[in-house]
N, CA, C and O of each residue as an XYZ file, in Angstrom:
292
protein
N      64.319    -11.193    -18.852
C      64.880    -11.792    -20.044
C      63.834    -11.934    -21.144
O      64.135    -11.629    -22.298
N      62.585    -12.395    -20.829
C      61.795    -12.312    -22.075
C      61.617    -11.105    -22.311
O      62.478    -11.014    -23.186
N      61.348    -10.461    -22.267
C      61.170     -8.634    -22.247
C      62.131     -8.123    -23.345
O      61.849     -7.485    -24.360
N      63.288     -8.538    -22.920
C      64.355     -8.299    -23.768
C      64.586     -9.113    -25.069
O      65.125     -8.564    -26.030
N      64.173    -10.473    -25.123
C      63.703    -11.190    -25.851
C      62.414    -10.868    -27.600
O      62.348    -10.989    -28.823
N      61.600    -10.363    -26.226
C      60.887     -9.135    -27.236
C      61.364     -7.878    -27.788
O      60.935     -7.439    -28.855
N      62.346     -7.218    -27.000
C      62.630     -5.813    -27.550
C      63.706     -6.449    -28.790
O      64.031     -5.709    -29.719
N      64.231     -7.905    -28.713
C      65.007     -7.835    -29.651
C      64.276     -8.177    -31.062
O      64.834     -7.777    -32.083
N      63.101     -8.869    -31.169
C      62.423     -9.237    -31.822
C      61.751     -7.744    -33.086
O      61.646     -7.425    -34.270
N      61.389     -7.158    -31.194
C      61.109     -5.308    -32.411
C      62.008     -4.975    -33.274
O      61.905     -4.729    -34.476
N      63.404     -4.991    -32.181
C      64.138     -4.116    -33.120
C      64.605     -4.534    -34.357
O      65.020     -3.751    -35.212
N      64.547     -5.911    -34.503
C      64.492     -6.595    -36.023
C      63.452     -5.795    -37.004
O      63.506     -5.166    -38.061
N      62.688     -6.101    -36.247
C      61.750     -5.414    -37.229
C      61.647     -3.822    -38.007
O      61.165     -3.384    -39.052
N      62.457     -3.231    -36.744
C      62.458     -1.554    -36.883
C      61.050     -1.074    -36.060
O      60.731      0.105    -36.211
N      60.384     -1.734    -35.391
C      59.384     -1.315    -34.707
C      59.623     -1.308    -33.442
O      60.227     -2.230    -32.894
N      58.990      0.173    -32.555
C      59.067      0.127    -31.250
C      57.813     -0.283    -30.602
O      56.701     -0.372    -31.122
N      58.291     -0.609    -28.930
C      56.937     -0.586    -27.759
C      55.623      0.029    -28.352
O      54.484     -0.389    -28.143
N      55.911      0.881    -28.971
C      54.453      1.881    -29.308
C      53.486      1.353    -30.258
O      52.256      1.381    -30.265
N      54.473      0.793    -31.177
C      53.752     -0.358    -32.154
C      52.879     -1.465    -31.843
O      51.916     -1.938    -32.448
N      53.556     -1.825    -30.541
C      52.726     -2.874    -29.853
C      51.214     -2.693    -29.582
O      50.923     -1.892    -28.694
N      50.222     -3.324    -30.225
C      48.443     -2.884    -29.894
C      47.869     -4.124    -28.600
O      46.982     -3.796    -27.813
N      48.482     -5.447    -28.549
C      48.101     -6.145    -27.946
C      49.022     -7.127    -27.198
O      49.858     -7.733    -27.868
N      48.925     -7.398    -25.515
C      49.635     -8.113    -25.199
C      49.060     -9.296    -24.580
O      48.075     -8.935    -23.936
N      49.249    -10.603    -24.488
C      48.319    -11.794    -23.979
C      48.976    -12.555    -23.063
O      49.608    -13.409    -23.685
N      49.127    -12.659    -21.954
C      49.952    -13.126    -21.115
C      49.154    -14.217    -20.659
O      47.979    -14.265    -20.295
N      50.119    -15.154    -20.764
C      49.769    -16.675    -20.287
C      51.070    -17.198    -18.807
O      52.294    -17.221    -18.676
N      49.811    -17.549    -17.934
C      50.818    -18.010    -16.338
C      50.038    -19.110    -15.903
O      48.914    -19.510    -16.206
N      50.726    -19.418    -15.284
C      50.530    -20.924    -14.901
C      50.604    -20.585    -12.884
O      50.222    -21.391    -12.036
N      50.998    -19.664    -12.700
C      50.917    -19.164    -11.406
C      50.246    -17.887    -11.456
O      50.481    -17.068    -12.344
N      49.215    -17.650    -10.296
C      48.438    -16.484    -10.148
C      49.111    -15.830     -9.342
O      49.982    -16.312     -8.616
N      48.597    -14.037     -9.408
C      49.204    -12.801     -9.168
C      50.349    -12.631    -10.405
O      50.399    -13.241    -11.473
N      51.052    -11.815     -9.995
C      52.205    -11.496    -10.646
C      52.544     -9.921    -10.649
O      52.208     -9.645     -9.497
N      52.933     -8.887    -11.133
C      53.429     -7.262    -11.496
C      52.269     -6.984    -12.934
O      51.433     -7.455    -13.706
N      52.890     -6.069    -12.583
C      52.746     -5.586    -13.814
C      53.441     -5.503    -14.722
O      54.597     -5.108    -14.571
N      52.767     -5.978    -16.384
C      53.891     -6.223    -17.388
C      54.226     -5.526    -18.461
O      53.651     -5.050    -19.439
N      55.882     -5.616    -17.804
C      57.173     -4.865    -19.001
C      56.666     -3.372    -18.866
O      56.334     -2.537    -19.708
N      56.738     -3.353    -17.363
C      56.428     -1.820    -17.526
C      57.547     -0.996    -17.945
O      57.279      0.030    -18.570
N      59.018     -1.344    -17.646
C      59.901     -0.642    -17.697
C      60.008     -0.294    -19.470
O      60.517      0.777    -19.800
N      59.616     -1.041    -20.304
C      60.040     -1.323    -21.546
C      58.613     -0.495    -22.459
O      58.665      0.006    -23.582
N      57.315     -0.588    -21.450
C      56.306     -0.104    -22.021
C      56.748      1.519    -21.900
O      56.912      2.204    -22.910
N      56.933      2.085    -20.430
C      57.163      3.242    -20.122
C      55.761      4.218    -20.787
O      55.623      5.103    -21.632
N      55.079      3.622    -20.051
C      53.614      4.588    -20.225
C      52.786      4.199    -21.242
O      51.670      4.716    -21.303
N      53.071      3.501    -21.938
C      52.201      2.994    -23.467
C      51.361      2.046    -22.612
O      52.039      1.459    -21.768
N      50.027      1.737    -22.611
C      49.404      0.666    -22.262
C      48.233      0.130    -23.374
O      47.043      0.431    -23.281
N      48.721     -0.591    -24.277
C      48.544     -1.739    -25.332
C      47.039     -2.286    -24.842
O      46.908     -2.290    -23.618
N      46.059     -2.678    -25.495
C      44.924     -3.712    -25.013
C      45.919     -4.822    -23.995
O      47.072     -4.724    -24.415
N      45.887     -5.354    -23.373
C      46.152     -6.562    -23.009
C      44.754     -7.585    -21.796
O      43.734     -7.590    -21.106
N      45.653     -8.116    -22.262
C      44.996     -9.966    -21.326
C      45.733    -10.899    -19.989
O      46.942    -11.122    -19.929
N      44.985    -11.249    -19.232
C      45.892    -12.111    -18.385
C      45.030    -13.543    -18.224
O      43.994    -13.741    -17.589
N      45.813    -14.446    -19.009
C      44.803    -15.578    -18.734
C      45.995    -16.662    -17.902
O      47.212    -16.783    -18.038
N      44.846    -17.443    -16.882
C      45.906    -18.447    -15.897
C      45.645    -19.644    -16.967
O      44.650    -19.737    -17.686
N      46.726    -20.524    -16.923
C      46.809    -21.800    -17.585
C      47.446    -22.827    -16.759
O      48.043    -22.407    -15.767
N      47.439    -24.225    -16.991
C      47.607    -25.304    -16.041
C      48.905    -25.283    -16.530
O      49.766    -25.142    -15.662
N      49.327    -25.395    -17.796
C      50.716    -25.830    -18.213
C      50.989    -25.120    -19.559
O      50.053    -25.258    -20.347
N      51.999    -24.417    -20.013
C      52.627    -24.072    -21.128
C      53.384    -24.949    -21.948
O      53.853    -26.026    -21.578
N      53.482    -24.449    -23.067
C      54.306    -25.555    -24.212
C      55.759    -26.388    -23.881
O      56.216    -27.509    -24.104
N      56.188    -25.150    -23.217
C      57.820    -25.450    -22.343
C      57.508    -25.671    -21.282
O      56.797    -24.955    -20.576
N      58.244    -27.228    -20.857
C      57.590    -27.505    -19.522
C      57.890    -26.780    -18.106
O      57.207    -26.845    -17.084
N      59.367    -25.912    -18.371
C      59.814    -25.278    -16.823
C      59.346    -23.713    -16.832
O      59.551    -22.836    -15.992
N      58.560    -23.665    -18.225
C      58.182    -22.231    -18.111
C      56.809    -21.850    -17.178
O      55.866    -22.623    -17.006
N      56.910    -20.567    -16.656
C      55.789    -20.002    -15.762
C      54.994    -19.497    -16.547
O      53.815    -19.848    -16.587
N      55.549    -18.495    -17.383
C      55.060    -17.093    -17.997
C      55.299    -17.598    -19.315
O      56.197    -18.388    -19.607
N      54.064    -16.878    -20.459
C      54.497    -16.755    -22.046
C      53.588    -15.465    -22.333
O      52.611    -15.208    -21.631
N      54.023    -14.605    -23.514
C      53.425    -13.858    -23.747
C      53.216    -14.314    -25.323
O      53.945    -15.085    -25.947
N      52.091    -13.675    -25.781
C      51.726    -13.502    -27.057
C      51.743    -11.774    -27.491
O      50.933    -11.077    -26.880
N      52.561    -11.153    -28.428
C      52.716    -10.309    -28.504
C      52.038     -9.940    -29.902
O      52.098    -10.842    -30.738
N      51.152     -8.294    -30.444
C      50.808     -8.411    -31.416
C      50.851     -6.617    -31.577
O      50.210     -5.817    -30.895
N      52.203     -6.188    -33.146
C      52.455     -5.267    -33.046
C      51.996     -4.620    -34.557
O      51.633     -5.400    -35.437
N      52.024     -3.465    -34.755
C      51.757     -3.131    -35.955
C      52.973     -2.245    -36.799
O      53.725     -1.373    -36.364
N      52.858     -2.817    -38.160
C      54.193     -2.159    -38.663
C      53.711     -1.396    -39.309
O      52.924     -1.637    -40.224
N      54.209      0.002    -38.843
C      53.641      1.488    -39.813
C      54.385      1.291    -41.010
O      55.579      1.020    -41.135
N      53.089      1.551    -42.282
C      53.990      2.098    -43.723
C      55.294      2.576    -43.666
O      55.991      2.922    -42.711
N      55.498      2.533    -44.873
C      56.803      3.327    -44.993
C      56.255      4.385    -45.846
O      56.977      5.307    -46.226
């Protein structure tokens, strides 16, 4: 659901996955997958994995910080 959350966010924008340069993932539980691979589909962005004690939302596990670039027109 966040994933999708994000793809809806792109597509506001008119920007795809590819646009994406940086991803920052914040968890509050260690391990996890690998992320939004289905949605990355081969693009791999700089990213980060940092553990945290607690997020802004208290029942949340996971947050990402997402950072994309919008090509000229």
């Amino acid at each position: 659901m966040m994933f999708e959350n994000i793809q809806g966010v792109l597509d506001e924008a008119g920007i795809i996955w590819r646009d994406v340069i940086k991803l920052v993932k914040f968890s509050t539980e260690t391990g996890g997958g690998a992320i939004g691979e289905e949605y990355l589909q081969g693009w791999n962005p700089c990213s980060t994995s940092l553990g945290v004690a607690r997020l802004p939302i208290p029942e949340a596990k996971v947050m990402f910080d997402v950072t994309a670039v919008v090509p000229r027109a």
